[in-house]
N, CA, C and O of each residue as an XYZ file, in Angstrom:
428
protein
N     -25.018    -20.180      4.790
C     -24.282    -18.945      4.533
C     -23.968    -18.270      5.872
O     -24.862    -18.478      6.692
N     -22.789    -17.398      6.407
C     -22.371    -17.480      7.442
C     -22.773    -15.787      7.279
O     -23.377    -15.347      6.301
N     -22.291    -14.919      8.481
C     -22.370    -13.906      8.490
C     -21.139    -13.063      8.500
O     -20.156    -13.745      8.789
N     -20.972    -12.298      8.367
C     -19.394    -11.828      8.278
C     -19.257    -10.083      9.426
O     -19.675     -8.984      9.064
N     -18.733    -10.319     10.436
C     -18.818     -8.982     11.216
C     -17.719     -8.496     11.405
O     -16.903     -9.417     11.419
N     -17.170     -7.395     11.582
C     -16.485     -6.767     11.456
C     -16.174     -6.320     13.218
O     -17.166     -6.287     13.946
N     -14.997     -6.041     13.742
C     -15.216     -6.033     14.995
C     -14.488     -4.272     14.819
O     -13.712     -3.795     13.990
N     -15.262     -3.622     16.162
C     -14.262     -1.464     16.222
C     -12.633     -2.164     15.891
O     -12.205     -2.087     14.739
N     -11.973     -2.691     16.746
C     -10.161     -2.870     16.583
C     -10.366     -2.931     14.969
O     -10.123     -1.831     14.472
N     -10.752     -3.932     14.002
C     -10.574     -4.436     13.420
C     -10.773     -3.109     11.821
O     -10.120     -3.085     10.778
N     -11.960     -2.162     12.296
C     -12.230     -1.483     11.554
C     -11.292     -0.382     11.710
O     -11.137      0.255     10.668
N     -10.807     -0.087     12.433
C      -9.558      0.858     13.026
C      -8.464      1.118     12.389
O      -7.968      2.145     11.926
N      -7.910     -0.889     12.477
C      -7.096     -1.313     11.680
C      -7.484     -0.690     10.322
O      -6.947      0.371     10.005
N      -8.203     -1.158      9.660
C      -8.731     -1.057      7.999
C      -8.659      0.961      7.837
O      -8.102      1.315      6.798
N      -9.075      1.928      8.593
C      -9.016      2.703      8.440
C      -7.286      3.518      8.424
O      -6.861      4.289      7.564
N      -6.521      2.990      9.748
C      -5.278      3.380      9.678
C      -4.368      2.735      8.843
O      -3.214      2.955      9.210
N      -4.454      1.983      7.806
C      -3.529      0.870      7.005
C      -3.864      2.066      5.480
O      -3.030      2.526      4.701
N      -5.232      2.257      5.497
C      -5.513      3.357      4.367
C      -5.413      4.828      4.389
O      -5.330      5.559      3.403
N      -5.432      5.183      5.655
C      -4.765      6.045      5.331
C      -3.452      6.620      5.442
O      -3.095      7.776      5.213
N      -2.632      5.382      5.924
C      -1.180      5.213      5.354
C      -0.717      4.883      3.967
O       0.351      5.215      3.454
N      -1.824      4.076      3.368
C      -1.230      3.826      2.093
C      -1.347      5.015      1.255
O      -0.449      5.468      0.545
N      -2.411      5.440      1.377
C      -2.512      7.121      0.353
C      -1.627      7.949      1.032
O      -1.089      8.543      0.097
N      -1.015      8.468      2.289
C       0.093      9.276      2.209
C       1.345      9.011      1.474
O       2.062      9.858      0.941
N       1.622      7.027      1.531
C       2.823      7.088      0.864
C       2.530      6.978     -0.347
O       3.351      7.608     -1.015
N       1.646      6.413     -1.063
C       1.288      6.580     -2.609
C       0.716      8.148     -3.147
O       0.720      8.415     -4.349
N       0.372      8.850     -2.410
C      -0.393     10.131     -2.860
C      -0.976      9.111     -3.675
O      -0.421      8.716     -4.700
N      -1.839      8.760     -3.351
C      -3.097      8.234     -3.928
C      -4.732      7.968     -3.452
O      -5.252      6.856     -3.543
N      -5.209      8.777     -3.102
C      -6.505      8.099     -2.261
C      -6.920      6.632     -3.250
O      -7.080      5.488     -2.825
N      -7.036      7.191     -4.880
C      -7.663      5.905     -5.789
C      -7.001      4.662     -5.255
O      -7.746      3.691     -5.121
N      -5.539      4.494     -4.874
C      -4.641      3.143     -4.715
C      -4.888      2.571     -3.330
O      -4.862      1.389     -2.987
N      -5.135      3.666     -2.598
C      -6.035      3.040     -1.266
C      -7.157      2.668     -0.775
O      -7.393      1.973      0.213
N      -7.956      3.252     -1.644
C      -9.550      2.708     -1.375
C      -9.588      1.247     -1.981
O     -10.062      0.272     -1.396
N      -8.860      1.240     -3.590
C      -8.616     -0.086     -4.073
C      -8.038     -0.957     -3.354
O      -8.261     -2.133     -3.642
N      -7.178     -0.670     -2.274
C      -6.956     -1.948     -1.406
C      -7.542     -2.477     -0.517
O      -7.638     -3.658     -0.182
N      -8.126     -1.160      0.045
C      -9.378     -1.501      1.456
C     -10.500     -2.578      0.078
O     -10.497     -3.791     -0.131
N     -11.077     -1.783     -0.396
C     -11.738     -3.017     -1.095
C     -11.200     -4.105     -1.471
O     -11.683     -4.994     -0.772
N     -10.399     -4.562     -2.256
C     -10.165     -5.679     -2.376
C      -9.894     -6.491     -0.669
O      -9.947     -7.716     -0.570
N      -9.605     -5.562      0.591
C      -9.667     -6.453      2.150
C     -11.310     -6.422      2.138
O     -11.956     -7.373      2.579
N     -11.725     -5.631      1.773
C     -13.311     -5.983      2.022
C     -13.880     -6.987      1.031
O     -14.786     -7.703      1.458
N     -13.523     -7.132     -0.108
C     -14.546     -8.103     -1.041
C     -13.867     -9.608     -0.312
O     -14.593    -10.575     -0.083
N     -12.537     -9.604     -0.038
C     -11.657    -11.055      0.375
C     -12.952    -11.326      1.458
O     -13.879    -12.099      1.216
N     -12.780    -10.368      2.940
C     -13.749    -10.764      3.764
C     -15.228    -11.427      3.462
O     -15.732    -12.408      4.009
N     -15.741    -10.631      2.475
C     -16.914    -11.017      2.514
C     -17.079    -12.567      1.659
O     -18.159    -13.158      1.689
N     -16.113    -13.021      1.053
C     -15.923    -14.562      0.366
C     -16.538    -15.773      1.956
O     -17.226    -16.791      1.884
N     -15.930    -15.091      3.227
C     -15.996    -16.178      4.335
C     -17.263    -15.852      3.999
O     -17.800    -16.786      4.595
N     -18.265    -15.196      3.461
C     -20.013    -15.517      4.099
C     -20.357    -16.950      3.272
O     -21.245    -17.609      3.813
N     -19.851    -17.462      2.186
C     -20.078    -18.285      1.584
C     -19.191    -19.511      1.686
O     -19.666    -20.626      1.470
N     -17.792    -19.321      2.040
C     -16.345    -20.425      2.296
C     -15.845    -20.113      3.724
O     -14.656    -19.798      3.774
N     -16.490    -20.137      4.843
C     -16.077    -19.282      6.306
C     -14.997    -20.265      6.729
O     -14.576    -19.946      7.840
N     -14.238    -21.634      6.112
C     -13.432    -22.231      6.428
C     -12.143    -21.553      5.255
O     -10.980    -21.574      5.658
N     -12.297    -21.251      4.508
C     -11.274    -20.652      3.345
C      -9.647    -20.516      3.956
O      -8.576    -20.800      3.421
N     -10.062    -19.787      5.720
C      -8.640    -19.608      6.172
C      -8.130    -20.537      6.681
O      -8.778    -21.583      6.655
N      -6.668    -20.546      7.400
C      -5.919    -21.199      8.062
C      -5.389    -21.374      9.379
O      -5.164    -20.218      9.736
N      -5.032    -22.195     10.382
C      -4.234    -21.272     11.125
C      -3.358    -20.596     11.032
O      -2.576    -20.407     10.100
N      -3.425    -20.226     11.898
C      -2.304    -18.439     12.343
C      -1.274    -19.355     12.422
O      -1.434    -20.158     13.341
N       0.092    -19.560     11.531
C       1.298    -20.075     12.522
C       1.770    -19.862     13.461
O       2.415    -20.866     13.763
N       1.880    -19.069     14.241
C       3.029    -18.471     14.883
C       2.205    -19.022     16.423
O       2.809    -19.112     17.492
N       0.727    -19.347     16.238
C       0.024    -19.665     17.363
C      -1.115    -20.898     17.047
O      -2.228    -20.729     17.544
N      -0.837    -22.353     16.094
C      -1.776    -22.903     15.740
C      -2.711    -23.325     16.631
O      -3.769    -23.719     16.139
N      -2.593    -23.347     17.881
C      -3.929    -23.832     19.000
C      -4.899    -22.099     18.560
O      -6.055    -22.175     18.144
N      -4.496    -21.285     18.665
C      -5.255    -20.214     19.066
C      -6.766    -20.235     17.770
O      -6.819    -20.359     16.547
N      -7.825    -20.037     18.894
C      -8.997    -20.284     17.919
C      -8.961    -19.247     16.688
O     -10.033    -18.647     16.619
N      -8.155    -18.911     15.819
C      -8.527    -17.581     14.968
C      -7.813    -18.685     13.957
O      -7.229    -19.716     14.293
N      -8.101    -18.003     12.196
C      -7.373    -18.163     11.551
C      -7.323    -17.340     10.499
O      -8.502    -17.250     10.157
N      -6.500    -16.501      9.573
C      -6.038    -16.003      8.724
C      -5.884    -16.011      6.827
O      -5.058    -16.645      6.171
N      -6.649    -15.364      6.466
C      -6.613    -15.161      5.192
C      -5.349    -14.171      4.482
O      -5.325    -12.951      4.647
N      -4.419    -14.852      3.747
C      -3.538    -13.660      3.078
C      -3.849    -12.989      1.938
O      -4.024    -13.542      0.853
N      -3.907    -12.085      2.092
C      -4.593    -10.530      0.675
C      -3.597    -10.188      0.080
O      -2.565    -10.350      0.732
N      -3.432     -9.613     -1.294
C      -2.487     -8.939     -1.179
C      -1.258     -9.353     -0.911
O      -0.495     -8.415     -0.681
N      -0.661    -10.669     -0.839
C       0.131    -11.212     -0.576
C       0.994    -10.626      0.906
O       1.937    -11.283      1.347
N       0.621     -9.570      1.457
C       1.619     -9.015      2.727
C       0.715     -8.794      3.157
O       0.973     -7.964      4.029
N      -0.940     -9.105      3.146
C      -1.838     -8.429      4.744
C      -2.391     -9.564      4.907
O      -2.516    -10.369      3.985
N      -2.846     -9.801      6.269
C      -3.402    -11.227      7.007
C      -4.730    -10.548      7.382
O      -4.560     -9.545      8.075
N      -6.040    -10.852      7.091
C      -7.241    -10.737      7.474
C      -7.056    -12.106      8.785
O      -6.928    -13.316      8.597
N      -7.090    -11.585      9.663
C      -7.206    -12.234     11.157
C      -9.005    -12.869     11.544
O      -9.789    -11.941     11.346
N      -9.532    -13.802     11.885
C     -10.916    -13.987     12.094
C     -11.204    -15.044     12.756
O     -10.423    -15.980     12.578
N     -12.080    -15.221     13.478
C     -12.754    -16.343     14.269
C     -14.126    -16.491     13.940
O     -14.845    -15.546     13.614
N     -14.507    -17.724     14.029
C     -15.792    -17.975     13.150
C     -16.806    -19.097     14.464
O     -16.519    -20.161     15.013
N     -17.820    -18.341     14.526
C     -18.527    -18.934     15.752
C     -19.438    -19.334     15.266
O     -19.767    -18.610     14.326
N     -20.093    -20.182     15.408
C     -21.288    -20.872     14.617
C     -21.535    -20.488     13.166
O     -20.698    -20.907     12.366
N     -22.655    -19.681     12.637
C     -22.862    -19.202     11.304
C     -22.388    -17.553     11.247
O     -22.836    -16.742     10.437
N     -21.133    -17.194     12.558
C     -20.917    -15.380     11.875
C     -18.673    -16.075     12.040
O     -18.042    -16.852     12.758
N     -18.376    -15.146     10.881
C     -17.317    -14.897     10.800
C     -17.381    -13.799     11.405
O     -18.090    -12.822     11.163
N     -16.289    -14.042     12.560
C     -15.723    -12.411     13.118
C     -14.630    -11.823     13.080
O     -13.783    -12.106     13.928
N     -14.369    -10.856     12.087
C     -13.014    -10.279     11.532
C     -12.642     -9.770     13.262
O     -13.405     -9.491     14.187
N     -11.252     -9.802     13.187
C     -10.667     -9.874     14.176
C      -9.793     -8.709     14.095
O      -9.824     -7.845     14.972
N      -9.095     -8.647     13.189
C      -7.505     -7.509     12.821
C      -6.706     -7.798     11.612
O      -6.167     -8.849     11.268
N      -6.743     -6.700     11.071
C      -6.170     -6.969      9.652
C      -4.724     -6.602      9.851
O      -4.700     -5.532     10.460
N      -3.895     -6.898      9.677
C      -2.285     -6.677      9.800
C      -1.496     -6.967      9.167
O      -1.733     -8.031      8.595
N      -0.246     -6.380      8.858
C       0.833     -6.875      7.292
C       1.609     -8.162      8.001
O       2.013     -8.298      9.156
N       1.667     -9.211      6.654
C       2.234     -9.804      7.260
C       3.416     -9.900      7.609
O       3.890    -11.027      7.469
N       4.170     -9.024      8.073
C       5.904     -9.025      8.832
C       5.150     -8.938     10.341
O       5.443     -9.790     11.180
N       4.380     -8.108     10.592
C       3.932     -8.217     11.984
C       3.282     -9.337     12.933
O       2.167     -9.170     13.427
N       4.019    -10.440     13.146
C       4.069    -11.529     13.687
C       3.123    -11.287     15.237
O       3.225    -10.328     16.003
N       2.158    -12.557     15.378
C       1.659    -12.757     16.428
C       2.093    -13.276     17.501
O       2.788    -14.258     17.241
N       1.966    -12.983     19.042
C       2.224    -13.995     19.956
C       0.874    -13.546     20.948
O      -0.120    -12.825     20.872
N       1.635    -14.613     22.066
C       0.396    -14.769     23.097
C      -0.262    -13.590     23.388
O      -1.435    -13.648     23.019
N      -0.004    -12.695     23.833
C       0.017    -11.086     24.430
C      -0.885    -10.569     23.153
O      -1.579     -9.593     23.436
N      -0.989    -10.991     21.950
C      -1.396    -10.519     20.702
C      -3.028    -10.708     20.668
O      -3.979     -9.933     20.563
N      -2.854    -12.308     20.829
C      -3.874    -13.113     20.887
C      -5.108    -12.292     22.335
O      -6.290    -11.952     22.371
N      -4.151    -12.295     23.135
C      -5.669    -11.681     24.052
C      -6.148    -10.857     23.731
O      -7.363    -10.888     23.534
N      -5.067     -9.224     23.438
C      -5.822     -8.529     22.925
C      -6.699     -8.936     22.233
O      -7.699     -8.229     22.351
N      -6.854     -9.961     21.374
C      -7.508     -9.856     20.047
C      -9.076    -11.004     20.636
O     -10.163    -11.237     20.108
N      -8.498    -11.408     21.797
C      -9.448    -12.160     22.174
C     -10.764    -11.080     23.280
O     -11.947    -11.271     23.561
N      -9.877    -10.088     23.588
C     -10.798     -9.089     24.391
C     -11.280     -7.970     23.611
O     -11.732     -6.938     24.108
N     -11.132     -8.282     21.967
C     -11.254     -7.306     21.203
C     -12.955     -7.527     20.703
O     -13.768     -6.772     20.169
N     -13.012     -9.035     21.200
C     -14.217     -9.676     20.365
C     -15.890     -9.524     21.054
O     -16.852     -9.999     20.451
């Protein structure tokens, strides 16, 4: 069973995605329901930590990606027995190199 960590960028992410979605839904209920359902997805890698894929847009790059929600990418790299959430992001927001470091100096 693997461990599942959460990295500050990554929780940042999860905080500013929700509380965008409740301004445009006036909904806090429709946003907490989504952060959870990104949190229950995450916590599946403690038991399937291969579940994701690569990232297209960069298949060498060590991370790979779970899609939620059909439009958000749970971003993660998995080092021995811990999954490390990386950055959660919609998917129109495409990765490149410049992306990747950040996300590599994020860790």
């Amino acid at each position: 069973m693997a461990m599942v960590t959460w990295s500050d960028h990554a929780l940042q992410r999860m905080r500013e995605q929700t509380r965008y979605i409740a301004e445009q839904s006036c909904s806090t209920e429709i946003a907490w329901k989504w952060a959870n359902e990104i949190f229950d997805e995450a916590e599946q890698l403690a038991d399937f930590p291969n579940m994701g894929h690569p990232i297209p847009e960069v298949p060498e790059a060590p991370y790979l990606e779970i899609i939620v929600r059909k439009n958000f990418r749970l971003i993660y790299r998995q080092k021995s027995d811990v999954c490390y959430i990386v950055t959660v992001r919609r998917c129109s927001m495409l990765l490149d190199d410049t992306i990747i470091k950040e996300l590599d100096s994020a860790e």
